[in-house]
ROTOR-199409 format. One record per atom (N, C-alpha, C): residue number from 1; atom name; x, y, z. Coordinates in pm, whole numbers, plus 50000, padded with zeros to 5 digits. Each point is the difference from the previous one (the first is absolute). Example, Ala and Ser with C-alpha at 12.3 -4.5 7.8 and 13.67 -1.06 7.14 Angstrom:
// ROTOR-199409
     i   at       X       Y       Z
     1    N   51319   49431   50780
     1   CA   49911   50119   50000
     1    C   50090   50120   50000
     2    N   49965   50105   49928
     2   CA   50082   50119   50006
     2    C   49923   50109   50073
***
This chain:
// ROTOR-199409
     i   at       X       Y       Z
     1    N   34192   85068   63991
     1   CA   49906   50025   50108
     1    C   49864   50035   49941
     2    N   49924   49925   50113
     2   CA   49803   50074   49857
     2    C   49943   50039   50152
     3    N   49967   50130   49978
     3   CA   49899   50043   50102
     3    C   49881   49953   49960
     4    N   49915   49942   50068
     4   CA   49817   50005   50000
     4    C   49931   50090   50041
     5    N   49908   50053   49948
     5   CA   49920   50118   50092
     5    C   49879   49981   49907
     6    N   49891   50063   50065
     6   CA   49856   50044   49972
     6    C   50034   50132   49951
     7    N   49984   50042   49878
     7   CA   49996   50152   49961
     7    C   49838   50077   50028
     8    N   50088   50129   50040
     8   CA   49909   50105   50045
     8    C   49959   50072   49886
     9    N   49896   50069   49972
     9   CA   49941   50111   49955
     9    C   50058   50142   50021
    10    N   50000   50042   49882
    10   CA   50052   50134   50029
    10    C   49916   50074   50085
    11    N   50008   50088   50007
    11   CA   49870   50148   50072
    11    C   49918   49972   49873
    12    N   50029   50077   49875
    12   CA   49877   49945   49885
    12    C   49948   49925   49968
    13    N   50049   49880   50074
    13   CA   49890   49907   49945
    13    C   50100   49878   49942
    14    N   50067   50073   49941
    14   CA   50081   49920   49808
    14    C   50053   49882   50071
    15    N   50024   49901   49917
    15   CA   50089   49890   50055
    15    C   50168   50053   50031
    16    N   50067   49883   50121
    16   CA   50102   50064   50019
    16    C   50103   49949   49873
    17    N   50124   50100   49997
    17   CA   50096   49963   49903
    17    C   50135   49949   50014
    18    N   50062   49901   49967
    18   CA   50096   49944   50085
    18    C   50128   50108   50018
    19    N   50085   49988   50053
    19   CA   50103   50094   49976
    19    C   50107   49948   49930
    20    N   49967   49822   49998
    20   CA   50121   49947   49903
    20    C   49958   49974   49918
    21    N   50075   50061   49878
    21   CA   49993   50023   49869
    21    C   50016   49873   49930
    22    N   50173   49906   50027
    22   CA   50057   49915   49964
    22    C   49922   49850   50080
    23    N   49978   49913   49949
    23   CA   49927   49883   50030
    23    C   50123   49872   49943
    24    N   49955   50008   49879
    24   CA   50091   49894   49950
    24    C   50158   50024   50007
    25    N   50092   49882   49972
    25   CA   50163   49984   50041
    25    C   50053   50074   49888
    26    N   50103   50073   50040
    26   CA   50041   50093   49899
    26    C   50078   49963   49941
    27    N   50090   50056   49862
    27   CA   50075   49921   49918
    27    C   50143   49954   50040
    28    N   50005   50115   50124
    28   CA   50152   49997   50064
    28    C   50038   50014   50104
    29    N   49911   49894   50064
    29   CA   49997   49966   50122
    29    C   50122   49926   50070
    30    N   50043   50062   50131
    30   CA   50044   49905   50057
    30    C   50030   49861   50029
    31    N   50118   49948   50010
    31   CA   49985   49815   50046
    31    C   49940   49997   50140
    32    N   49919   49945   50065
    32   CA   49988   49968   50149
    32    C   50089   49874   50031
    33    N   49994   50019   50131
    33   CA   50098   49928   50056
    33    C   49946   49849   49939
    34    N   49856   49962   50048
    34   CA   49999   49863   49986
    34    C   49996   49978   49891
    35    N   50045   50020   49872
    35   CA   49993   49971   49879
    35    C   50169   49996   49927
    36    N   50119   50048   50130
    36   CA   50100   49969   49902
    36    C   50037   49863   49991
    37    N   49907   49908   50099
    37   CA   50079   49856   49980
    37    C   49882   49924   49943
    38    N   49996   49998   49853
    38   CA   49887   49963   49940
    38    C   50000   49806   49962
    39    N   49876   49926   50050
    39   CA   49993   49893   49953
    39    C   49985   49977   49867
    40    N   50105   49900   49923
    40   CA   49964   49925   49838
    40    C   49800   50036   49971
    41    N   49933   49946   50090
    41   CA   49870   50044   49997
    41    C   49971   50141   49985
    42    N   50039   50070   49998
    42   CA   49979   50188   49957
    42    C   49980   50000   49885
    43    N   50074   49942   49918
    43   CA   49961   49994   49864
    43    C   49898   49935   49947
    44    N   49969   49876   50056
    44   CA   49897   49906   49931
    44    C   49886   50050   49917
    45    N   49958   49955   49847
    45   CA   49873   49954   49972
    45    C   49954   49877   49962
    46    N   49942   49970   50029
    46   CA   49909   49848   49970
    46    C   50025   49996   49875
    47    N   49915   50107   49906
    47   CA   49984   49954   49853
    47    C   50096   50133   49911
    48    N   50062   50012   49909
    48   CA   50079   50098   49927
    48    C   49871   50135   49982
    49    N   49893   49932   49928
    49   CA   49863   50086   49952
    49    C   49937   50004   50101
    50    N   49914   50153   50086
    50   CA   49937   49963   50084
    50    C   49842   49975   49979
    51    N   49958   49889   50059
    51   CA   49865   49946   49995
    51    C   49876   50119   49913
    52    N   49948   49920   49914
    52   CA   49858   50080   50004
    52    C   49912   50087   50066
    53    N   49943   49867   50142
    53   CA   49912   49993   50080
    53    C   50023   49887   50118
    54    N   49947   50024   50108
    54   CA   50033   49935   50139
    54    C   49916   49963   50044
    55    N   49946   49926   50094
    55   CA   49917   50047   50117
    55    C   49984   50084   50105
    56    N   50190   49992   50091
    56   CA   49998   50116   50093
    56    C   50117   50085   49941
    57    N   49986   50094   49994
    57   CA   50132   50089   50004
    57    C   50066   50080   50143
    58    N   50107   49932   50023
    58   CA   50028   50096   50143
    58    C   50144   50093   49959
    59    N   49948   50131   49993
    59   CA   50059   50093   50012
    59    C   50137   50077   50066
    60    N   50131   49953   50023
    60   CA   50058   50040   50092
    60    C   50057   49858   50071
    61    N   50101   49981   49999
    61   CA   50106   49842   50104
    61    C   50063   50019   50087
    62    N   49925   50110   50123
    62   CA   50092   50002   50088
    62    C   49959   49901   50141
    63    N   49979   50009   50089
    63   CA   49959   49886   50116
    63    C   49856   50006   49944
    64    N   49905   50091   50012
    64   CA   49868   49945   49929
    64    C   49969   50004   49922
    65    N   50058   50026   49901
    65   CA   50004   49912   49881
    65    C   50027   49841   49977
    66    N   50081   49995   50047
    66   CA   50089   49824   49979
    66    C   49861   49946   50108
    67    N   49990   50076   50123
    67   CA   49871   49919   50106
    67    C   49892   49970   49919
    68    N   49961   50087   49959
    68   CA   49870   50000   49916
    68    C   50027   49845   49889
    69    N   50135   50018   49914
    69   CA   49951   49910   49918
    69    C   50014   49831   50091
    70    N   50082   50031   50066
    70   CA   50038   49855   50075
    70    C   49857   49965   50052
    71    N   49949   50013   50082
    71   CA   49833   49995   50027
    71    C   49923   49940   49878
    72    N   50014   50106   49929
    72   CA   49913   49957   49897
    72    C   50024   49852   49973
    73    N   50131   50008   49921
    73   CA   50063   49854   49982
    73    C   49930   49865   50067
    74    N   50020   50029   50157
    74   CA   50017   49884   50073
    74    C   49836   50017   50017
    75    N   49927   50078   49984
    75   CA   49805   50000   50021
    75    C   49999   49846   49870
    76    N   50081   50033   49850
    76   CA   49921   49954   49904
    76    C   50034   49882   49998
    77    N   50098   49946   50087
    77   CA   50037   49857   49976
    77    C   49874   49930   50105
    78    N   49942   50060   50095
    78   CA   49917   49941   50092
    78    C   49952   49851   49961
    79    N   49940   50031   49900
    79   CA   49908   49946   49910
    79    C   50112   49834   49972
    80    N   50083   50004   49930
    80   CA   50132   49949   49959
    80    C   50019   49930   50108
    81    N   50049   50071   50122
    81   CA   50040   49898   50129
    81    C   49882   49945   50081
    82    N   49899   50002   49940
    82   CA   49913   49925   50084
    82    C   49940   49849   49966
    83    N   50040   50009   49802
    83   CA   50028   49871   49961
    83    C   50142   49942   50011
    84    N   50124   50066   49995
    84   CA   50081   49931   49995
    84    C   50023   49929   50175
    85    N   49867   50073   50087
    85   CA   50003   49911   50180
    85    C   49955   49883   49931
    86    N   49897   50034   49967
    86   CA   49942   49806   50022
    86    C   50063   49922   49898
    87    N   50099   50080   49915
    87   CA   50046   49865   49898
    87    C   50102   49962   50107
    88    N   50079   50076   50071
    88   CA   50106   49982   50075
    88    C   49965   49895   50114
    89    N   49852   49997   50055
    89   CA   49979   49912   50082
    89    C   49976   49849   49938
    90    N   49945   49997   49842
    90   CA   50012   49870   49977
    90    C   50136   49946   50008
    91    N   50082   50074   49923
    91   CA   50127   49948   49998
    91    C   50096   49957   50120
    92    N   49991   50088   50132
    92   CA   50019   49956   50132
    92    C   49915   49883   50055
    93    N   49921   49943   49940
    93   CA   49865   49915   50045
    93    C   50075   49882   49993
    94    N   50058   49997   49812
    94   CA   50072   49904   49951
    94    C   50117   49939   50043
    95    N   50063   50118   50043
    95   CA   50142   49998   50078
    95    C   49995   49935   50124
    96    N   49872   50050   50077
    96   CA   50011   49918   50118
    96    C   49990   49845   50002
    97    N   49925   49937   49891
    97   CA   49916   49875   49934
    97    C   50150   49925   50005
    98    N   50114   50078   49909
    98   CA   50084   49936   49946
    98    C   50102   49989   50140
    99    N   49996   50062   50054
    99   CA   50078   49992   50145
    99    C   49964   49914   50101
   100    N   49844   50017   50023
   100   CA   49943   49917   50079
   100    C   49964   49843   49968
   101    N   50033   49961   49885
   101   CA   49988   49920   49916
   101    C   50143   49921   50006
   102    N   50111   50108   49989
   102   CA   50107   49896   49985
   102    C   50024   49971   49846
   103    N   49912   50067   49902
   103   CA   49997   49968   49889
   103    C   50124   50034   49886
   104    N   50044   49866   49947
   104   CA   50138   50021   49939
   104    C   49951   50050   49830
   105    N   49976   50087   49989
   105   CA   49992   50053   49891
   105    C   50000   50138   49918
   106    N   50131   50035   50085
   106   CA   50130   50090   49953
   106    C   49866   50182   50000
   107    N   49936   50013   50077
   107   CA   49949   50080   50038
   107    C   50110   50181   50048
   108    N   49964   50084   49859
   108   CA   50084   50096   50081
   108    C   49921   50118   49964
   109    N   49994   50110   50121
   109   CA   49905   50095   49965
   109    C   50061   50152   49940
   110    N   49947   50022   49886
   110   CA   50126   50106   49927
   110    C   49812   50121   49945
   111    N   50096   50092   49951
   111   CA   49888   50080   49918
   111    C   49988   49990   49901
   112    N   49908   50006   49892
   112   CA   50016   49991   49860
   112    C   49966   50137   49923
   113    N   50080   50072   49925
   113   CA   49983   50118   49905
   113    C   49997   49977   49886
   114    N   49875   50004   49921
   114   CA   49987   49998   49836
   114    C   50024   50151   50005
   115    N   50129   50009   49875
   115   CA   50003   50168   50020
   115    C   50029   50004   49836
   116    N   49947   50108   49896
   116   CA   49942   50008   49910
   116    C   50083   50110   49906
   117    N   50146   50022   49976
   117   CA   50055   50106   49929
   117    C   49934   50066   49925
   118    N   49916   49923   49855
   118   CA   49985   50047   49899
   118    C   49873   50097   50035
   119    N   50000   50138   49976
   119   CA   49862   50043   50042
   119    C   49838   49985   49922
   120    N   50050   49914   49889
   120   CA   49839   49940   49929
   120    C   50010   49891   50056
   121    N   50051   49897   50070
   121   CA   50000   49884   50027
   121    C   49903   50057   50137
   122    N   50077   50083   50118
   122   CA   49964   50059   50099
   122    C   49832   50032   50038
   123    N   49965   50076   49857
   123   CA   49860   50042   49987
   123    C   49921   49900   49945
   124    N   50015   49904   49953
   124   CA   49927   49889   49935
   124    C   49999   49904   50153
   125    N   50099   49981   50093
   125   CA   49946   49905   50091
   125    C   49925   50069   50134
   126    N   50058   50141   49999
   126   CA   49901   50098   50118
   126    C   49877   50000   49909
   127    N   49942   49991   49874
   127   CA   49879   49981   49997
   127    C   49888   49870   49996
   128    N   50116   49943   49995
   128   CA   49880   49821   50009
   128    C   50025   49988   50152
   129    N   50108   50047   50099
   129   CA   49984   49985   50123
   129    C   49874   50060   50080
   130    N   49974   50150   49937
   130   CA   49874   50047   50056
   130    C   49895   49952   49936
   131    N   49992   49939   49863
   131   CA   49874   49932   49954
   131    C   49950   49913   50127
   132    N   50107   49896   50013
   132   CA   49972   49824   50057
   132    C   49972   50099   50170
   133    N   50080   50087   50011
   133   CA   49960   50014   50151
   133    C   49831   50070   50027
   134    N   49956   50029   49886
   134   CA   49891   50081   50012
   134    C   49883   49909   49982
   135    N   50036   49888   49938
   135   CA   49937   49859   49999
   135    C   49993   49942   50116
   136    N   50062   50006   50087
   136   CA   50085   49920   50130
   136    C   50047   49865   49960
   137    N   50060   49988   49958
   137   CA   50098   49909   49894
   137    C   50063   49934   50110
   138    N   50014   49864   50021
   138   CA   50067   49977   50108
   138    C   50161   49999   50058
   139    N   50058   50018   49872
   139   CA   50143   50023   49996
   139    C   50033   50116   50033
   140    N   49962   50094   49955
   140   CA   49997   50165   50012
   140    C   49996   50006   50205
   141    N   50005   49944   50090
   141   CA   49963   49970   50124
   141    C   50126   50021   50059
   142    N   50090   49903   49946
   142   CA   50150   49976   50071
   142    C   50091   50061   49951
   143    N   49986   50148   49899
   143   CA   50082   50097   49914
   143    C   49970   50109   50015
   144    N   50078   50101   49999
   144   CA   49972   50169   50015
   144    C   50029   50019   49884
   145    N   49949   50124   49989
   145   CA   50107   50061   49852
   145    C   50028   50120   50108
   146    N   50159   50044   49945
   146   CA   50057   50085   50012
   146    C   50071   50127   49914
   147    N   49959   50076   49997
   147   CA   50043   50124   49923
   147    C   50063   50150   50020
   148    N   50077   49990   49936
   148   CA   50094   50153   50043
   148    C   49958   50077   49938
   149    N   49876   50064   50080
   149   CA   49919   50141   49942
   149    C   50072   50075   50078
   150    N   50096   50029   50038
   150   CA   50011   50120   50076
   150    C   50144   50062   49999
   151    N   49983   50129   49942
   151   CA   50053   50062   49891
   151    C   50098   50135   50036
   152    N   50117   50069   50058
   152   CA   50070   50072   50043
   152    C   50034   50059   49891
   153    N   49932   50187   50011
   153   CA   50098   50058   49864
   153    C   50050   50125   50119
   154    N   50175   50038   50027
   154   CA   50018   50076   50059
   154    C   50039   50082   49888
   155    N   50001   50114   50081
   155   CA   50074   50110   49912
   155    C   49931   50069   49889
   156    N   49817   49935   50062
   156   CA   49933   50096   49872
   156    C   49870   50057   50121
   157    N   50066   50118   49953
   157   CA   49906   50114   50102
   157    C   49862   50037   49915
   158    N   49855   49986   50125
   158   CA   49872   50029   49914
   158    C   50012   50160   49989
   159    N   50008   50043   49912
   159   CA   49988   50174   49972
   159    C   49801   50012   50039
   160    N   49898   49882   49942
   160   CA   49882   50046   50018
   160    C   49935   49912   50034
   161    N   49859   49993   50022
   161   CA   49889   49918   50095
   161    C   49899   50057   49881
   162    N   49877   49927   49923
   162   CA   49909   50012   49941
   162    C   49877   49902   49993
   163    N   49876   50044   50086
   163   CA   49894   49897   49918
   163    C   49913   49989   49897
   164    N   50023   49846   49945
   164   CA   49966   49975   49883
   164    C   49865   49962   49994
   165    N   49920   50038   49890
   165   CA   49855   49959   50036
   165    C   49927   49874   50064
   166    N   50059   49912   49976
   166   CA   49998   49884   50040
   166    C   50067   49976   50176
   167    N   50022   50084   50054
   167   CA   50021   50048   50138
   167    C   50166   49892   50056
   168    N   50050   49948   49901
   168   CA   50167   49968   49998
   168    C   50028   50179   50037
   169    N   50146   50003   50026
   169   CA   50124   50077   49989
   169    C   50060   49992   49911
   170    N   50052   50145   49924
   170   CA   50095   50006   49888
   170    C   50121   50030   50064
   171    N   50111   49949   50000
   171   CA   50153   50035   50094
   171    C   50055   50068   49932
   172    N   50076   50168   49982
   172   CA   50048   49998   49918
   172    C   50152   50012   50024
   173    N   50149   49936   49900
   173   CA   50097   49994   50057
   173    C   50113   50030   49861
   174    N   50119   50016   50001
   174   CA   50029   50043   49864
   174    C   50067   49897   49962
   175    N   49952   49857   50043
   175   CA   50008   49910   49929
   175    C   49868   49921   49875
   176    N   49903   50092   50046
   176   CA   49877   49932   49951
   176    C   49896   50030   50093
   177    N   49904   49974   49964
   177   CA   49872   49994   50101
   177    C   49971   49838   50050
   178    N   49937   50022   50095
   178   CA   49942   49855   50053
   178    C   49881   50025   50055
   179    N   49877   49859   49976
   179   CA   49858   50050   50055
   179    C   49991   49899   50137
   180    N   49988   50039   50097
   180   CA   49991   49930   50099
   180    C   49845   49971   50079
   181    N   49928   49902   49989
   181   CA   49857   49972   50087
   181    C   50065   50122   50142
   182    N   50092   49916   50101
   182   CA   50013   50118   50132
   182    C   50125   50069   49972
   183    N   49997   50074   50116
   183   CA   50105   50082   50024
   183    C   50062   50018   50103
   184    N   50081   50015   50060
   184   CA   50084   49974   50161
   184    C   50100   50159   49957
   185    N   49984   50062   50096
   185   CA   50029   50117   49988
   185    C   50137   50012   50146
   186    N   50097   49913   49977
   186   CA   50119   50034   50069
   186    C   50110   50054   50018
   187    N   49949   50164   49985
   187   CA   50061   50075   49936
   187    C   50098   50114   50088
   188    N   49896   50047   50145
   188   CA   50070   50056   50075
   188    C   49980   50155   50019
   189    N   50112   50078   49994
   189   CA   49996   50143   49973
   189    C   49968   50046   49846
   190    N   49980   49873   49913
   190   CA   50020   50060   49845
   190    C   49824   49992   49973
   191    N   49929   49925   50091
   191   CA   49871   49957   49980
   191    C   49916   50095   49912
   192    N   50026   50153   50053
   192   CA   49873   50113   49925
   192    C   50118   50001   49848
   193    N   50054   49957   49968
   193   CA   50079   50068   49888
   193    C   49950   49907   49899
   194    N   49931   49882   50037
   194   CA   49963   49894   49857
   194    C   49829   50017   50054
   195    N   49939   50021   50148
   195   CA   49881   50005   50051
   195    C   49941   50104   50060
   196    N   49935   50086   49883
   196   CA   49990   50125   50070
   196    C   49909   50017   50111
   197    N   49875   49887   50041
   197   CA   49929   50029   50108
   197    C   50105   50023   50136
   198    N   50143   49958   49972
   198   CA   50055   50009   50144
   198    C   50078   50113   50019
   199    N   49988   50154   49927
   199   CA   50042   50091   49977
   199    C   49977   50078   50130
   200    N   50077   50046   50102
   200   CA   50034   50009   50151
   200    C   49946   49950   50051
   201    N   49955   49862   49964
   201   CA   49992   49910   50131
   201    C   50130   49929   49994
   202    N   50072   49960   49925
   202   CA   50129   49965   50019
   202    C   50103   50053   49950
   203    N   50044   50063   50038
   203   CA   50104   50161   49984
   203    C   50146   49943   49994
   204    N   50093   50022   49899
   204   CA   50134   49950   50032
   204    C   50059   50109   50081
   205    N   50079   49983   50066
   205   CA   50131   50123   50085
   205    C   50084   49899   50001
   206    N   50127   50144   49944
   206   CA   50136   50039   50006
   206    C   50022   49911   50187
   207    N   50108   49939   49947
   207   CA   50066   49923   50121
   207    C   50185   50007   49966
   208    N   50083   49986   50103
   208   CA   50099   49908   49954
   208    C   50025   49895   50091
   209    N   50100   49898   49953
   209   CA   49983   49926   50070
   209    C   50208   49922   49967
   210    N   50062   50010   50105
   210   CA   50099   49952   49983
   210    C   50054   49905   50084
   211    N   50102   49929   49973
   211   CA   50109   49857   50023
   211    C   50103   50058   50061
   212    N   49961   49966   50149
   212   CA   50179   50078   50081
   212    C   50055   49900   50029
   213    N   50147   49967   49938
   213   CA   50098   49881   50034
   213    C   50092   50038   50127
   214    N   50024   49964   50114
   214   CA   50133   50023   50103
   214    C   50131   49978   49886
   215    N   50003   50108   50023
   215   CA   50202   50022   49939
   215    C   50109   49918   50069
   216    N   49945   49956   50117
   216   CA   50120   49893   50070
   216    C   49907   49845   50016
   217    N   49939   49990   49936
   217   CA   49931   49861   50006
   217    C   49891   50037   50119
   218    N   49869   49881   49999
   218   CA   49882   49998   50091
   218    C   50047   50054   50128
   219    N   49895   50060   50077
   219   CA   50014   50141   50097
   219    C   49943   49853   50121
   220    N   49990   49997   50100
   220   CA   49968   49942   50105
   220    C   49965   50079   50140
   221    N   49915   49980   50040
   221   CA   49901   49883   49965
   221    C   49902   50056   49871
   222    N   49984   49904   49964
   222   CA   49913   49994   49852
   222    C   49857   50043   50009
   223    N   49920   50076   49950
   223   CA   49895   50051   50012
   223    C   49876   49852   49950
   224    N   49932   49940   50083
   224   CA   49957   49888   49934
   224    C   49828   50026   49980
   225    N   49942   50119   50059
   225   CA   49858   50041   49973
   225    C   49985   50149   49881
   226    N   49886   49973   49937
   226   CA   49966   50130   49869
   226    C   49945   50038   50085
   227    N   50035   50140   49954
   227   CA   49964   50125   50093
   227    C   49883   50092   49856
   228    N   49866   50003   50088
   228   CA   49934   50136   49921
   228    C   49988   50116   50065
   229    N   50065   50087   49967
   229   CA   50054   50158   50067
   229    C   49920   50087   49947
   230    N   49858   50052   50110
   230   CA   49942   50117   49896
   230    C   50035   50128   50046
   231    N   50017   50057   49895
   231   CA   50085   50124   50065
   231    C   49893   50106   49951
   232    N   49912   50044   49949
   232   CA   49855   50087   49967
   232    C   49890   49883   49999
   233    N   49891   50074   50025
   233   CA   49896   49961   49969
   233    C   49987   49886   49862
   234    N   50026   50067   49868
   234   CA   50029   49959   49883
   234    C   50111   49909   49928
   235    N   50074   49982   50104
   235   CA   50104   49958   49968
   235    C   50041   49849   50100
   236    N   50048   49884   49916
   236   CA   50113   49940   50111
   236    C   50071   49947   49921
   237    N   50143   50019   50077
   237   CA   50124   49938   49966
   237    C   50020   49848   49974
   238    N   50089   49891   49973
   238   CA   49955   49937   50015
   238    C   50214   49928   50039
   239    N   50024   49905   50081
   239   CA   50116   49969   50024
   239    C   50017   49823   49996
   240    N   50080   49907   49958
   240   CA   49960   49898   49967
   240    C   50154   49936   49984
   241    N   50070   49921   50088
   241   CA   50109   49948   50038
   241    C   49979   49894   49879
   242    N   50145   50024   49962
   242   CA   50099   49901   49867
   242    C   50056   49903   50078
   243    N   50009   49856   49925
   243   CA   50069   49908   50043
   243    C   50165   50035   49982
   244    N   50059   50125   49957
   244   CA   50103   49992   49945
   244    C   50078   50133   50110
   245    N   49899   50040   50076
   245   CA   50026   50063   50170
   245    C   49927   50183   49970
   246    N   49978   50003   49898
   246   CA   49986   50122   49926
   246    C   49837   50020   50072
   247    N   49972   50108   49906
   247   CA   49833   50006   50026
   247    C   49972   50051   49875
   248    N   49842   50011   49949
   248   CA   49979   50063   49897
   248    C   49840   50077   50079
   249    N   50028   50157   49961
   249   CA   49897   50088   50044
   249    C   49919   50039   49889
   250    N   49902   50031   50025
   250   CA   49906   50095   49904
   250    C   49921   50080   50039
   251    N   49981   50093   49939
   251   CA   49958   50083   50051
   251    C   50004   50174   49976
   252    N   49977   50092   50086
   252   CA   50104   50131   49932
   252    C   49899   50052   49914
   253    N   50044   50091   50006
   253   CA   49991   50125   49891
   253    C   50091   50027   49885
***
């Protein structure tokens, strides 16, 4: 649970002081519920070593995290799908020619992938591809290049946030450091613990939150709307029907 608030001023003046001490996940923490049925993907990293340097670094993979990078993703192909429209319309142009035509000459419309294992082979043709395209080369027209820049390291927590003179980010993680141009900060209740400007403006609190199963199988009728229950000012509960007839609450003291 993350409370938001505007912090107040003491009577003296002084800035206010949070009352939670603990920010970051502790060493011996609890399982939560949604984490005992973990996807093959929990583990994933892209590369064994983690990267140098990035462009974006996003912080944190939980719904905005993964949102954030998916966006991103699908912004950078823009560019990409707006040539591979009009190559797609010559090729439908042709198709129609050969249809409307009647034309017997074994016409079939498939995709073509030059795909490049060796990674010096890889970098030697992504760079004469951006030469000739920067030429406007006329071949370079009816081809994308495609590349898997995009890079998943779970399971390595940023301990720090630093800027570097050069106004990049230094990440720091106890796998290594990484320098990142941005930063995507999807972090949550842990936010002031790597970013101190958010030091009670985003406050973690103590919650629990548990998985009630029916002991004789799903209860009927089935609860089919989430319920937000505020029970103080400061506080709301939160109630949220399982496909499995159960509910899972959070909430509490």
């Amino acid at each position: 649970m993350v409370l938001r608030r505007t912090p107040q001023a003491t009577d003296d003046g002084a800035p206010p002081i949070s009352s939670h001490g603990q920010v970051m996940p502790v060493p011996n923490l609890t399982t939560p519920y949604w984490r005992t049925e973990l996807h093959p993907i929990d583990e994933h990293r892209s590369t064994e070593q983690l990267p140098k340097q990035c462009d974006v670094a996003i912080i944190g993979a939980g719904l905005s995290g993964v949102a954030t990078a998916y966006h991103i993703i699908k912004k950078a192909g823009n560019t990409a799908n707006e040539l591979a429209a009009f190559v797609g319309r010559q090729i439908q142009a042709l198709k129609h020619v050969v249809e409307e035509e009647d034309l017997d000459c074994e016409f079939e419309l498939r995709r073509s992938y030059d795909v490049f294992l060796d990674p010096d082979d890889a970098a030697t043709v992504r760079k004469e591809f951006r030469k000739a395209a920067k030429e406007g080369q006329e071949w370079t027209r009816s081809r994308i290049l495609i590349e898997d820049r995009h890079l998943e390291q779970t399971s390595t927590p940023v301990t720090g946030v630093t800027q570097a003179a050069d106004g990049s980010s230094i990440l720091k993680t106890d796998r290594g450091q990484l320098r990142a141009a941005k930063v995507i900060f999807a972090t949550n209740a842990y936010t002031s613990g790597i970013c101190p400007t958010f030091t009670d403006r985003i406050v973690p609190a103590n919650s629990t939150a548990v998985h009630i199963t029916p002991k004789d199988g799903p209860v009927h009728p089935h609860l089919s709307q989430t319920y937000n229950i505020g029970c103080q000012a400061d506080r709301v509960d939160y109630l949220n029907p399982r496909p499995d007839g159960g509910i899972f609450v959070r909430g509490g003291q």
